[in-house]
N, C-alpha and C positions, 0 to 999 in steps of 0.2 A: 792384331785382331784376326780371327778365327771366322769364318762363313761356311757352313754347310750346309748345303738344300739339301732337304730331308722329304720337301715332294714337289716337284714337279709338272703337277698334271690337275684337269678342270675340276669341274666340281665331281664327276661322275669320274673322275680317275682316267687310267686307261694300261689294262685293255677296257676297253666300252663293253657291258655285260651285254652277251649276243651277238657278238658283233664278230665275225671271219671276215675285217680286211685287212690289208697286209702289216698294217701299225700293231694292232689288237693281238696278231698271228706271230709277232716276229719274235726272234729269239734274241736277240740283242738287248740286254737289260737297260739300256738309255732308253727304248721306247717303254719302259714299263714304269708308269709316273703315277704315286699316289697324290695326294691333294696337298696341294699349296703349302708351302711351310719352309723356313730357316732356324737354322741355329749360329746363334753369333756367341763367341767366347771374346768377352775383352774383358782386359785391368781385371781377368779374375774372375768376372761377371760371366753367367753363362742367362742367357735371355734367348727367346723360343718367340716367334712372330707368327700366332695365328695358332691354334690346336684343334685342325680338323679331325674328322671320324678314323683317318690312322693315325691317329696322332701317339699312342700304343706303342704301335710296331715301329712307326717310327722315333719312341725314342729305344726301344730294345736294340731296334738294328743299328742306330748309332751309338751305341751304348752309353748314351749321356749318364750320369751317376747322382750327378746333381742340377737341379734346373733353380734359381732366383727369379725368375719373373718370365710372364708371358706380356707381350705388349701384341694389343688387337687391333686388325685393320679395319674390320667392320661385324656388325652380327650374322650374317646368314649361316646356314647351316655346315655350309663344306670347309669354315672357318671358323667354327667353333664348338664344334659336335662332340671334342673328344676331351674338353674340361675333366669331366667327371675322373678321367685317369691317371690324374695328378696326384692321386692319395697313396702311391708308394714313396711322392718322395716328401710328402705330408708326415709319412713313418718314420720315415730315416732321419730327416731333419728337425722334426719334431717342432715345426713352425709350420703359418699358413705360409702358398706362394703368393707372391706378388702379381696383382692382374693390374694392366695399365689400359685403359678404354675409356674411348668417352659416355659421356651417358646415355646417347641413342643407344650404343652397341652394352652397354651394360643393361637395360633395357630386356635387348634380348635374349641375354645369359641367364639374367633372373626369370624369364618366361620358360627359357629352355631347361632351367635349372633349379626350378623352385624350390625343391627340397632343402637346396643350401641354403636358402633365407627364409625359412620358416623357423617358428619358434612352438614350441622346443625343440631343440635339434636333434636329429638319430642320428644315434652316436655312428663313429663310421664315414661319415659324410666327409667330401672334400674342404679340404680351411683354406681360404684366397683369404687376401689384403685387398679389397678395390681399391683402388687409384683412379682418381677422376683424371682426365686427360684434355687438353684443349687444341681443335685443329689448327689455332693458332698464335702454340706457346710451343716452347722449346722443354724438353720435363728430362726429369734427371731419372735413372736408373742406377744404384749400386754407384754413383757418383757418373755415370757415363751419359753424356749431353745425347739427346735425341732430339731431332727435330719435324715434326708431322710434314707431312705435304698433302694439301688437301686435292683431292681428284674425282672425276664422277662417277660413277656404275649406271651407266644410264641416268635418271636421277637422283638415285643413292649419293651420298658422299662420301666418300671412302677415305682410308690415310694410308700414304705411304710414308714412309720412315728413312731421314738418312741419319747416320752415326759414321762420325766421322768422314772417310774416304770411300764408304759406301750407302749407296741408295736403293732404295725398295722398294718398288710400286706393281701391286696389282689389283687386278679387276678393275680394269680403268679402259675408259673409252672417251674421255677429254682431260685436259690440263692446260690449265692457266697460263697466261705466260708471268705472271707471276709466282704460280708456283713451280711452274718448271725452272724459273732464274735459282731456287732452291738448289737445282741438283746439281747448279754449276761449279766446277772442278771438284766434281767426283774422279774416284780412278775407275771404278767400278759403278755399273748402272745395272738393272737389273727391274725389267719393263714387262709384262703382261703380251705376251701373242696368240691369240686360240684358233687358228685358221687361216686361210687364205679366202673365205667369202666373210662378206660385211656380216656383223654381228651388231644388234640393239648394245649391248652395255660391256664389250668388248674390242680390245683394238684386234685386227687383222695383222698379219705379220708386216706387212707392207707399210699398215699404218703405225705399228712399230718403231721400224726400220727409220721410218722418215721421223719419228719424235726421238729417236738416240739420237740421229744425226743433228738434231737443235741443239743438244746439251753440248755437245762436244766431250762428252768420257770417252775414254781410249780404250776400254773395255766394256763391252755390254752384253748381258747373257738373256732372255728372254724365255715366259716360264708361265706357268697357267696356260699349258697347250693341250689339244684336245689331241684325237686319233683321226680328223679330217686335215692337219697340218702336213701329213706324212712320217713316211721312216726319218729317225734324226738323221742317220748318215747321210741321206739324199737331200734333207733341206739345208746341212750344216755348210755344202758347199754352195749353196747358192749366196750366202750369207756373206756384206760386204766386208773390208776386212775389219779383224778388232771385235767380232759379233758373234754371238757362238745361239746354240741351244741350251739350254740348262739341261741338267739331267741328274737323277737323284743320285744323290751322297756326292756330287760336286763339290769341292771346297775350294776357295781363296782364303789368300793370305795376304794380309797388308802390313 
């Protein structure tokens, strides 16, 4: 299995538009993080978690060719704003893709996306498969076991996702310890940090730091960070060991 972050960064991205401080300013292309988002290649399978408003560019700049399913963490907009862009490869494969959501977050697809489920349809339109999803059922993908982990956004309910030997969780700002027993012997964790001051419906890096170290992964990468966390190179070494920044076009290998 195959893992590439394809964005790294809040809902607003970053640089933060207007913004001259030194994250926004740098030249170092780890601080430059579009919004949220992975690409996992397994058994063949290439699946896409989350299609924010770059969701475009990011897949041009990874130059995926072919995509099989998007699986959704929740509806808001910075996590699913970029549906609509999926109709090149609607072209080429000449099938709809696979969307896996549950039915609050398909909810807001269909609000955000009307056109696609109206009838009659203009031709043109993006072709999805819905797939109802349960936060707590394990659902198959191209034959690949997925399993939700349910978490909050303030009181949102969100999913994170493991497959296999890796786990995915963001926009979260609690977890169960039932659901966190989920992520146990991951090799790879991969948790939500937006800051160093307390956020309503986000962890803090701190509060981060202290929920990997429950799991016990021996890798953790942290992501959904804003431009108030700092330059990555400065905060990467405060970082205990085994715990990194994410940053885009990242990949693991398992």
């Amino acid at each position: 299995m195959k893992v590439t972050f394809l964005g790294t960064g809040t809902s607003q991205g970053v640089p933060f538009i207007g913004c001259d401080c030194a994250v926004c300013k740098s030249g170092d292309k780890r601080d430059q993080r579009l919004r949220c988002s992975v690409w996992i290649e397994v058994n063949g399978n290439s699946i896409v978690i989350d299609s924010g408003p770059d969701f475009r560019y990011q897949m041009l700049r990874a130059n995926i060719r072919k995509l099989d399913a998007i699986v959704y963490t929740h509806g808001h907009k910075d996590h699913i704003a970029g549906l609509d862009d999926i109709r090149p490869y609607n072209f080429f494969s000449k099938k709809p893709v696979a969307i896996y959501a549950t039915e609050e977050t398909q909810m807001a697809i269909k609000r955000e996306f009307s056109y696609i489920f109206n009838s009659p349809t203009y031709p043109g339109i993006p072709q999805i498969e819905l797939n109802t999803i349960s936060a707590s059922e394990t659902f198959k993908v191209g034959g690949v076991d997925i399993t939700p982990i349910r978490v909050l956004h303030y009181k949102m309910e969100v999913l994170g996702f493991r497959i296999g030997d890796f786990t995915y969780i963001t926009d979260a700002n609690f977890i169960a310890p039932e659901e966190l027993e989920k992520t146990k012997g991951s090799k790879a964790l991969v948790l939500n940090a937006l800051r160093h001051e307390d956020h309503i419906s986000h962890y803090t890096l701190a509060q981060a730091i202290e929920v990997a170290k429950s799991t016990g992964a021996p890798e953790v990468y942290f992501t959904h960070i804003s431009h108030q966390l700092g330059l990555h190179t400065e905060v990467e070494k405060t970082l205990p060991e085994g715990m990194h920044l994410a940053y885009d076009g990242l990949t693991l290998q398992f």
